[in-house]
Backbone and ligand atoms as CSV (ligand in chain L), in Angstrom:
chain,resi,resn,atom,element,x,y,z
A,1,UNK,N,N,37.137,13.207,4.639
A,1,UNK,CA,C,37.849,12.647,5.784
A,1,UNK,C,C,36.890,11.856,6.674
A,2,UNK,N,N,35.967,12.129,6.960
A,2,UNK,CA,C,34.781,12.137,7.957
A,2,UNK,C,C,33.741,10.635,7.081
A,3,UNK,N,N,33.802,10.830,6.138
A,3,UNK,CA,C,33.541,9.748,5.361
A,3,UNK,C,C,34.203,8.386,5.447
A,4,UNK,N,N,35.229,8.928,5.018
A,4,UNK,CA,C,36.462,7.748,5.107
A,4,UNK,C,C,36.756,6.706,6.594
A,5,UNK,N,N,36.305,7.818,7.547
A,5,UNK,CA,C,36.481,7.278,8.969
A,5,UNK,C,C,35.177,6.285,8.974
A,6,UNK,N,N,34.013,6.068,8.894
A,6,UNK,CA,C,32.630,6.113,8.794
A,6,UNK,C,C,33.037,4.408,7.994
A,7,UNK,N,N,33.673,4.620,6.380
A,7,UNK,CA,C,33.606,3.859,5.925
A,7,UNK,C,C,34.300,2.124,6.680
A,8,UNK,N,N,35.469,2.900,7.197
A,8,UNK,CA,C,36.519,2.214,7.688
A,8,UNK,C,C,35.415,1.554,9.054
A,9,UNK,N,N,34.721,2.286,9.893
A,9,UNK,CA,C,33.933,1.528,10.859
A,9,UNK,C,C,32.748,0.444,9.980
A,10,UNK,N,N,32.563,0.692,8.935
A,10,UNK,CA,C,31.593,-0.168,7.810
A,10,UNK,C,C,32.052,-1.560,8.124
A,11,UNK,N,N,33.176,-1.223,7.262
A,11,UNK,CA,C,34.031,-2.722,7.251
A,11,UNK,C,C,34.570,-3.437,8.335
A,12,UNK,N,N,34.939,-2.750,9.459
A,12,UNK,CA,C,35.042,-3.121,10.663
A,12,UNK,C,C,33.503,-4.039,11.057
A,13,UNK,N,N,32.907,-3.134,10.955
A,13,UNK,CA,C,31.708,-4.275,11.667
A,13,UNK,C,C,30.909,-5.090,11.046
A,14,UNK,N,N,30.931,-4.730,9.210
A,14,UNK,CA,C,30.655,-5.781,8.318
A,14,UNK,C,C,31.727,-7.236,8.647
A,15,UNK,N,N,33.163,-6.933,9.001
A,15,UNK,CA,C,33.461,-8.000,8.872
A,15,UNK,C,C,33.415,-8.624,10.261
A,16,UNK,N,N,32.726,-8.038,11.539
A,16,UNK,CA,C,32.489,-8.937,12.997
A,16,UNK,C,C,31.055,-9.637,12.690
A,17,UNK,N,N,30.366,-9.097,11.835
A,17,UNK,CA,C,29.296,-9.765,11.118
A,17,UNK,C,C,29.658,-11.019,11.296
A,18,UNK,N,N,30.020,-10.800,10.000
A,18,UNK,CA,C,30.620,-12.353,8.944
A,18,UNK,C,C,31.011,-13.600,9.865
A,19,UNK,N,N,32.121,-13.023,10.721
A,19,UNK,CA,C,32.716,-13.957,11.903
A,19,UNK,C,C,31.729,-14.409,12.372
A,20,UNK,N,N,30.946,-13.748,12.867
A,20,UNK,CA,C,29.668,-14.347,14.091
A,20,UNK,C,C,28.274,-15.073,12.936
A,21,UNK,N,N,28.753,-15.398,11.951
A,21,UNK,CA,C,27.640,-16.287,10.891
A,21,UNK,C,C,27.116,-15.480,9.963
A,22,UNK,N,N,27.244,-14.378,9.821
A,22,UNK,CA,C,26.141,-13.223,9.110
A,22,UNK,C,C,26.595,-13.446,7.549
A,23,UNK,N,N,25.437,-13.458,6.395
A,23,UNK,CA,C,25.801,-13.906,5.356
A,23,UNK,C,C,25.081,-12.411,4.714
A,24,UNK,N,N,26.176,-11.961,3.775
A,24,UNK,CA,C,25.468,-10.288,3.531
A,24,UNK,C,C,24.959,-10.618,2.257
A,25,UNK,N,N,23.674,-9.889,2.322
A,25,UNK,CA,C,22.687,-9.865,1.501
A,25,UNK,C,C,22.973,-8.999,0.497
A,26,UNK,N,N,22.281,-9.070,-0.754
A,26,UNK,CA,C,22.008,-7.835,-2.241
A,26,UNK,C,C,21.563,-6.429,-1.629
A,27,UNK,N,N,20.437,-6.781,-0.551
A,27,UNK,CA,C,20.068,-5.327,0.020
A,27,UNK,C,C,20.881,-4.728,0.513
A,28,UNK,N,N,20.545,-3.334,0.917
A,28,UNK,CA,C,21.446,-2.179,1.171
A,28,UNK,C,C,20.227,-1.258,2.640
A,29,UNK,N,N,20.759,-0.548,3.713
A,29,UNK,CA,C,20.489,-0.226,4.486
A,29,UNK,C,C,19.516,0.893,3.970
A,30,UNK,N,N,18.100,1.199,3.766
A,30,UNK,CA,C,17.709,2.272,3.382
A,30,UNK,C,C,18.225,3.709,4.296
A,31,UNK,N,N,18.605,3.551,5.229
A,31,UNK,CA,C,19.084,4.571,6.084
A,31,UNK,C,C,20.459,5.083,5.783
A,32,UNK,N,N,21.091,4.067,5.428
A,32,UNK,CA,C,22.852,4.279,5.096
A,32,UNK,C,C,23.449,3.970,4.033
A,33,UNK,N,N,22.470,3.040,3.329
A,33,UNK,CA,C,23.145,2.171,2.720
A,33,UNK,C,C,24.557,1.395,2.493
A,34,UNK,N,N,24.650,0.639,3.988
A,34,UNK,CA,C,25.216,-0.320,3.863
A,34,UNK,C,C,24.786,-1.440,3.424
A,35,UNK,N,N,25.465,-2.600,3.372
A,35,UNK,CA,C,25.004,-3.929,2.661
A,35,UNK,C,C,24.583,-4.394,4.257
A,36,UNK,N,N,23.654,-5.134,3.980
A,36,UNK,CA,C,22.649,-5.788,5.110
A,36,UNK,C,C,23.050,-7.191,5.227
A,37,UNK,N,N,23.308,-7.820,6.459
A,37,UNK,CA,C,23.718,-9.372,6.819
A,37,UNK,C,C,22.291,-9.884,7.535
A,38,UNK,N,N,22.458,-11.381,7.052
A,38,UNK,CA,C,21.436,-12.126,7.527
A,38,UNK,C,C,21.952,-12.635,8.560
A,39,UNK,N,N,21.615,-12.717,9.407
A,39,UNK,CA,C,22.050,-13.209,11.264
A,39,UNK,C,C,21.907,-14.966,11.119
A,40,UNK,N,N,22.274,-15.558,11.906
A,40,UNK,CA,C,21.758,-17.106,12.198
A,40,UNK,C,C,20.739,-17.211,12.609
A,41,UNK,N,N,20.365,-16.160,13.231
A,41,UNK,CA,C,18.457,-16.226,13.662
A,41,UNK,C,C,17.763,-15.464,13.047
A,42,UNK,N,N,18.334,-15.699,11.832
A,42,UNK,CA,C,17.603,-14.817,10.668
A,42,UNK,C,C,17.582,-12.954,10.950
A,43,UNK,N,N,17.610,-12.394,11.726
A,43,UNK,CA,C,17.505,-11.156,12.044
A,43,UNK,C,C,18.331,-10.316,11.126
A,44,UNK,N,N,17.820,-9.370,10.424
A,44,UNK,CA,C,18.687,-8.549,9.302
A,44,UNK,C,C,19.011,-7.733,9.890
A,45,UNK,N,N,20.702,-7.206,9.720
A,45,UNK,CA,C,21.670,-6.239,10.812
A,45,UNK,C,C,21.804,-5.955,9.456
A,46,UNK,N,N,21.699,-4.099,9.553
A,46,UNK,CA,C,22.956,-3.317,9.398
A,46,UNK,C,C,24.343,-2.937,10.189
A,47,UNK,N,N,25.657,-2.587,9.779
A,47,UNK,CA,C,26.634,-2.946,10.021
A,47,UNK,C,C,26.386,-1.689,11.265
A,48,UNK,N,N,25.647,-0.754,10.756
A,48,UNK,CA,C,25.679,0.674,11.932
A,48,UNK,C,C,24.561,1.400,12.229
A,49,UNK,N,N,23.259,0.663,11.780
A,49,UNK,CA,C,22.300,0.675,12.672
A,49,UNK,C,C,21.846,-0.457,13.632
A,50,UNK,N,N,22.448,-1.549,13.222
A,50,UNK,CA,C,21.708,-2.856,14.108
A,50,UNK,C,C,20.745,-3.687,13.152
A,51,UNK,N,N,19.812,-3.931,14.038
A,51,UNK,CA,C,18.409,-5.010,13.300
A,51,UNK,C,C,18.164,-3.701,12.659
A,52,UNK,N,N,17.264,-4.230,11.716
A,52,UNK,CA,C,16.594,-3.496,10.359
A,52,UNK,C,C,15.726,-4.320,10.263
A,53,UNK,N,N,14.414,-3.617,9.639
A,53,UNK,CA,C,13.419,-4.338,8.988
A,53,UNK,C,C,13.320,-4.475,7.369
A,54,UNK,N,N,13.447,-5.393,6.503
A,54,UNK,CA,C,13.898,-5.466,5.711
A,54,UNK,C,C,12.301,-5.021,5.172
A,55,UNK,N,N,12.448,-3.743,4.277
A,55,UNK,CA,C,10.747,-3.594,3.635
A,55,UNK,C,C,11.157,-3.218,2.099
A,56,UNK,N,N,10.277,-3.938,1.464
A,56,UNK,CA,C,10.134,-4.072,0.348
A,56,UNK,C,C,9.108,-3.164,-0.950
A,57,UNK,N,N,8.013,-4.233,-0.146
A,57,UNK,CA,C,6.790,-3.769,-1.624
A,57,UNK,C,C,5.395,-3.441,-0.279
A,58,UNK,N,N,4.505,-2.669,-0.488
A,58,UNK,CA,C,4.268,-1.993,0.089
A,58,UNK,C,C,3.198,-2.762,1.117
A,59,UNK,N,N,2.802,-4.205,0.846
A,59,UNK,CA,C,2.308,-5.453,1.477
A,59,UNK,C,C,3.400,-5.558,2.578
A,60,UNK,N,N,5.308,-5.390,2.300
A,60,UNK,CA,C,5.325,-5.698,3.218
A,60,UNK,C,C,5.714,-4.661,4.154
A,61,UNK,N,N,5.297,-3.454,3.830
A,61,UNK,CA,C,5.473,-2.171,5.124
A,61,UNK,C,C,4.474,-2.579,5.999
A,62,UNK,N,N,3.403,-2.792,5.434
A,62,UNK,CA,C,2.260,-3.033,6.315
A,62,UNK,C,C,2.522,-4.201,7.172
A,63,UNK,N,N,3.344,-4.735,6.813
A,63,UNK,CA,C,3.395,-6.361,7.247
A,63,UNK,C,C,4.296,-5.729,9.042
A,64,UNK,N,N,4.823,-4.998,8.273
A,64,UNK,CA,C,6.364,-4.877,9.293
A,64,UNK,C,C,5.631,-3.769,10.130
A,65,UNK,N,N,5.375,-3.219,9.982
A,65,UNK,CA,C,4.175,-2.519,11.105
A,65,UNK,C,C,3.713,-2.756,11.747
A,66,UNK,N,N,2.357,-4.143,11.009
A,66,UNK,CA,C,1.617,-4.856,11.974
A,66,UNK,C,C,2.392,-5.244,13.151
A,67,UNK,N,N,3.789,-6.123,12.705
A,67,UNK,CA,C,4.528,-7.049,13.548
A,67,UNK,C,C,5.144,-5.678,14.901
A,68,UNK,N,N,5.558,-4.887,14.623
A,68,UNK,CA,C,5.823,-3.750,15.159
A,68,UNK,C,C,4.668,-3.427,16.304
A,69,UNK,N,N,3.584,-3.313,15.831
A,69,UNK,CA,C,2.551,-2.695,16.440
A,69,UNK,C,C,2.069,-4.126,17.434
A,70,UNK,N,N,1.615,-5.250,16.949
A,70,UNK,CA,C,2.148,-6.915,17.642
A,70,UNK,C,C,2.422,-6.473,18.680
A,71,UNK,N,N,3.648,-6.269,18.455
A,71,UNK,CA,C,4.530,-6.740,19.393
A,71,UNK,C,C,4.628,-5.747,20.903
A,72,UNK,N,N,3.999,-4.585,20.335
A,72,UNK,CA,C,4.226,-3.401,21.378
A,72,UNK,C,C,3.287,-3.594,22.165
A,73,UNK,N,N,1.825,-4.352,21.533
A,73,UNK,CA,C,0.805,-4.527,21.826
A,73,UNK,C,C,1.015,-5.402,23.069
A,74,UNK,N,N,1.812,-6.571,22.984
A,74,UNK,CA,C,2.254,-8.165,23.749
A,74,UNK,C,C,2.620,-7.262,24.566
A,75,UNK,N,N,3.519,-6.396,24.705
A,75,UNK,CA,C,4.212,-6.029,25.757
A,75,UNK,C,C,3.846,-4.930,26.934
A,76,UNK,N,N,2.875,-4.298,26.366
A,76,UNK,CA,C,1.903,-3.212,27.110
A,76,UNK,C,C,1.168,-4.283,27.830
A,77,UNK,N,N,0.600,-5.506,27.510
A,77,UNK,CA,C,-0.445,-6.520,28.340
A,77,UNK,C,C,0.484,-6.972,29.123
A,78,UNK,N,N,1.417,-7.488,28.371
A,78,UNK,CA,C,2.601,-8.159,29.845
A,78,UNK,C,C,2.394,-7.890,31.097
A,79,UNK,N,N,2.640,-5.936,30.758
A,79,UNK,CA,C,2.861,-4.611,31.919
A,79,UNK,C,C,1.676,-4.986,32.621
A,80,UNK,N,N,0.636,-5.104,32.075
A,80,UNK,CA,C,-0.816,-4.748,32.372
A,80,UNK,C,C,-0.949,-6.145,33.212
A,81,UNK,N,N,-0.425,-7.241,33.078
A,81,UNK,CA,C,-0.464,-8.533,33.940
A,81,UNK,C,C,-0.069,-8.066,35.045
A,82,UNK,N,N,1.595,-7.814,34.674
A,82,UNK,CA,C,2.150,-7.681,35.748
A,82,UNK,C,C,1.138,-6.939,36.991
A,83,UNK,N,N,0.288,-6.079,37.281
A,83,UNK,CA,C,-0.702,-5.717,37.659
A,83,UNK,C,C,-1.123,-6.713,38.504
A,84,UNK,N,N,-1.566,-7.005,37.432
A,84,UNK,CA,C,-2.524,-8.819,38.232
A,84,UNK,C,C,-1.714,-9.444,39.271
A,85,UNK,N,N,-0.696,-9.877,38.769
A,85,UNK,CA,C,0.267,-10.151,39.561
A,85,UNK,C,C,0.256,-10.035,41.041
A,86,UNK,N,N,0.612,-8.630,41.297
A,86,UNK,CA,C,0.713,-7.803,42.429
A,86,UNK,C,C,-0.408,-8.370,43.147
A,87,UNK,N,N,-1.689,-7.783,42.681
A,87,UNK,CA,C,-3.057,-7.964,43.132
A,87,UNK,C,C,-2.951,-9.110,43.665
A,88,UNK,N,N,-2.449,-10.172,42.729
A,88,UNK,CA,C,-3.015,-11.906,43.015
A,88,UNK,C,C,-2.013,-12.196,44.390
A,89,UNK,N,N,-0.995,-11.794,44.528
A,89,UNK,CA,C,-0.076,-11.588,45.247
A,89,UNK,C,C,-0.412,-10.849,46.982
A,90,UNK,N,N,-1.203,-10.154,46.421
A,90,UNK,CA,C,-1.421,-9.177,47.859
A,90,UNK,C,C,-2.830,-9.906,48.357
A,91,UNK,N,N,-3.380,-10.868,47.652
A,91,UNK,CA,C,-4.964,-11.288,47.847
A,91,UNK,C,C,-6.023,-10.858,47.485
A,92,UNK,N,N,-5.957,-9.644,46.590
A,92,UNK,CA,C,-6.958,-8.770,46.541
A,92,UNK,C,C,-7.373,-9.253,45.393
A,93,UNK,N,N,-7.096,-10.207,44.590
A,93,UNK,CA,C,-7.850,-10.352,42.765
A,93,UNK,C,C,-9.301,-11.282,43.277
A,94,UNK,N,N,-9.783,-10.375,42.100
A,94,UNK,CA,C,-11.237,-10.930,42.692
A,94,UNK,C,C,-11.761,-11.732,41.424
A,95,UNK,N,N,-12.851,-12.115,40.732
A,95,UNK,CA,C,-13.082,-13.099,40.626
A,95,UNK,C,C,-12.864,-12.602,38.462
A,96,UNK,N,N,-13.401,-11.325,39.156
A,96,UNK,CA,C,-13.420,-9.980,37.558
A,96,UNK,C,C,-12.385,-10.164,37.121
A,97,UNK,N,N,-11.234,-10.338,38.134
A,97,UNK,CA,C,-9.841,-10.181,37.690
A,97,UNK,C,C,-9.235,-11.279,36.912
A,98,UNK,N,N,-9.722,-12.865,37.358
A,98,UNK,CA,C,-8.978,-13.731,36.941
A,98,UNK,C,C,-9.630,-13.801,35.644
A,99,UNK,N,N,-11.242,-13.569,35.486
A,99,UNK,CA,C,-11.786,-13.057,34.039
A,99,UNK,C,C,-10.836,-12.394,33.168
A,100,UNK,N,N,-10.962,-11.074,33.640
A,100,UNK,CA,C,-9.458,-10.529,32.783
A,100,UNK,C,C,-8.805,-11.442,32.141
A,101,UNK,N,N,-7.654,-11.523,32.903
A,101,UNK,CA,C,-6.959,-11.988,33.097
A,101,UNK,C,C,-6.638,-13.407,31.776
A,102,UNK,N,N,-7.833,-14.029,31.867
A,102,UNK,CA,C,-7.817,-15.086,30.709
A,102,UNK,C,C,-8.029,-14.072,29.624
A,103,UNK,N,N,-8.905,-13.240,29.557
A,103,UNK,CA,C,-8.906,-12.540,28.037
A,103,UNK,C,C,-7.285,-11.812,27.777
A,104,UNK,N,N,-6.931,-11.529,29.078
A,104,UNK,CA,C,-5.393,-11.056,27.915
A,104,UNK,C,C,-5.135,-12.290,27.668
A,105,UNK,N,N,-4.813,-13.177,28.422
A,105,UNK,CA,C,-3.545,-13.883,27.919
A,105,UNK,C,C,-4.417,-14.548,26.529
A,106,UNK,N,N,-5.921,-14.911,26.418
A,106,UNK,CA,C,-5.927,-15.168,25.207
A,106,UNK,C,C,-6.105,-14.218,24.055
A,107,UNK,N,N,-5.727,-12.906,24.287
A,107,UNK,CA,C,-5.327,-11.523,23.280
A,107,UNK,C,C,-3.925,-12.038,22.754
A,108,UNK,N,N,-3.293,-12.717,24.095
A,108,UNK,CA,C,-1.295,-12.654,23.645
A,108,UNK,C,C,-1.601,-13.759,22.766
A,109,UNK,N,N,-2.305,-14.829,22.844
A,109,UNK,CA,C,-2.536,-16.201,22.539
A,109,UNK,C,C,-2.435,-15.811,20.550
A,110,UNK,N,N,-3.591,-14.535,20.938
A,110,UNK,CA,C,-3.867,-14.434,19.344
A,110,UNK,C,C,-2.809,-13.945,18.876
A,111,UNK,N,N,-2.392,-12.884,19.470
A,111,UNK,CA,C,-1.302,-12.161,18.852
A,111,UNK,C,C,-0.307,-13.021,18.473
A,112,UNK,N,N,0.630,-14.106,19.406
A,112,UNK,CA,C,1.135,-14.993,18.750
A,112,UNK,C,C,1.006,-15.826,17.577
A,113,UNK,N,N,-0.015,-15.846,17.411
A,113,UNK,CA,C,-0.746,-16.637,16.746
A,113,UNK,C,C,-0.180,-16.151,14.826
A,114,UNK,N,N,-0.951,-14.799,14.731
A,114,UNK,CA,C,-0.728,-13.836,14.036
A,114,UNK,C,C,0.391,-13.352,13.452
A,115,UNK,N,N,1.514,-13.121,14.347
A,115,UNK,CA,C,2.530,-12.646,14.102
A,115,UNK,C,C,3.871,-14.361,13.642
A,116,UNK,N,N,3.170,-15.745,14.277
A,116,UNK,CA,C,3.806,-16.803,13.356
A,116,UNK,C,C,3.405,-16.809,12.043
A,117,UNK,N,N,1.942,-16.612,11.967
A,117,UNK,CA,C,1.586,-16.595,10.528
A,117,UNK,C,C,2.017,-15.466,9.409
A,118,UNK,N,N,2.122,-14.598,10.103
A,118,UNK,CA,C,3.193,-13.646,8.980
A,118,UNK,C,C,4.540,-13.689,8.883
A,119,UNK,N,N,5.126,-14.665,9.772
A,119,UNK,CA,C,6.806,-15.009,9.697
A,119,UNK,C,C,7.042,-16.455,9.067
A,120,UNK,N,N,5.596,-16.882,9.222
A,120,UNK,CA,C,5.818,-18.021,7.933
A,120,UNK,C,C,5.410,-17.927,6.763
A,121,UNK,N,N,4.636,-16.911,6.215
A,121,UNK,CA,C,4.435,-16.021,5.056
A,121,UNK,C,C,5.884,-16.064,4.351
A,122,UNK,N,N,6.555,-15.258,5.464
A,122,UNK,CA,C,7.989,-14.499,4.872
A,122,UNK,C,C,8.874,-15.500,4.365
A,123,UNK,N,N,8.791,-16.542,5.537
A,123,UNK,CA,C,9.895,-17.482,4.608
A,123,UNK,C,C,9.367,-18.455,3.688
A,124,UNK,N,N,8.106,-18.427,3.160
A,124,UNK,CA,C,7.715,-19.708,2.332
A,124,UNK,C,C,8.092,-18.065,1.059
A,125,UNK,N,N,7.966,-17.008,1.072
A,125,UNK,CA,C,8.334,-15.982,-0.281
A,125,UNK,C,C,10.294,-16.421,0.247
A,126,UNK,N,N,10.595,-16.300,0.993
A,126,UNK,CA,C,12.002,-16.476,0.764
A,126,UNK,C,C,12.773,-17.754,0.280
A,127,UNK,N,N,11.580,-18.576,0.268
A,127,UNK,CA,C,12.157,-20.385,0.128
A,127,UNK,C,C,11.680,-20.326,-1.634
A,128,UNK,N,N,10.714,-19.519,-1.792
A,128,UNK,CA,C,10.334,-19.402,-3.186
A,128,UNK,C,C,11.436,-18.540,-4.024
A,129,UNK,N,N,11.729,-17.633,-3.277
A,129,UNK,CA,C,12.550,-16.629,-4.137
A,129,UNK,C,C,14.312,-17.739,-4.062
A,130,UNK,N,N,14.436,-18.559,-3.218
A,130,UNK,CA,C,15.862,-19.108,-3.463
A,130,UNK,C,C,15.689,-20.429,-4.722
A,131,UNK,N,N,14.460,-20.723,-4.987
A,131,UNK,CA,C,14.569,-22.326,-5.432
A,131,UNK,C,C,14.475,-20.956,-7.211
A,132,UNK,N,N,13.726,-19.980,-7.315
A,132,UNK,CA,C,13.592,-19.291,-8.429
A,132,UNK,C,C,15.336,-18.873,-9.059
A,133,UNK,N,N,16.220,-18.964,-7.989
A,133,UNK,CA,C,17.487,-18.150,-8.085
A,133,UNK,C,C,18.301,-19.250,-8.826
A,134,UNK,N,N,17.651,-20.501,-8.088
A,134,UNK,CA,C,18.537,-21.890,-8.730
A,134,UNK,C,C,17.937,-22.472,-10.069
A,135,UNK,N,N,17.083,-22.377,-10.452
A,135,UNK,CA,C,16.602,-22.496,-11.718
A,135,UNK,C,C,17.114,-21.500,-12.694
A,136,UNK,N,N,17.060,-20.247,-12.016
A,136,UNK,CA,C,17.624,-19.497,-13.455
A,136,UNK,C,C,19.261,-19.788,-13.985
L,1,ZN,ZN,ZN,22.225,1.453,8.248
């Protein structure tokens, strides 16, 4: 019974997917296994967990980690600006500070940097794996 209800919300939100552009993929949700939609901004949704990280082969756990770990990284410095901020704000940043200050933002600089180069990794294997699909 409890299944059946579950399933019925599947298809419900597989098909608000679809409406809103989502084109469902071969993969399957390792958590649920539902079938996984590709978003218009590329972002892979499951129908009843949300975004998913689509992981594969074990290059790309690491991959999806890094980007994970990235990103948590960007956002702890943000916090850590925001700081500066205040300071620069109240008058008190001193000269140490605006030092800082350039080394995060050129930490975020890198991190950006980093995390394009592994999202253009992904799609030159995904532009490879579609032109392989049309040949066969
Ligand atoms: Zn799921």
């Amino acid at each position: 019974m409890e299944s059946s209800i579950k399933r019925d919300d599947i298809i419900k939100r597989a098909a608000e997917l679809m409406r809103s552009g989502g084109i469902m993929l071969a993969d399957v949700c390792t958590l649920c296994g539902s079938p996984l939609f590709k978003m218009p901004n590329n972002e892979v949704v499951c129908p009843i967990h949300g975004r998913v990280m689509l992981v594969k082969t074990e290059e790309e756990v690491a991959e999806a980690s890094l980007i994970g770990i990235l990103t948590e990284l960007e956002k702890s410095i943000a916090n850590m600006l925001n700081n500066y901020l205040t300071k620069i704000r109240r008058g008190e940043a001193s000269y140490d500070d605006a030092r800082d200050i350039v080394y995060w933002l050129d930490a975020i600089e890198r991190i950006e940097r980093i995390k394009k180069a592994l999202h253009k990794e992904e799609g030159i294997k995904s532009e490879k794996e579609k032109s392989e699909k049309e040949s066969s």
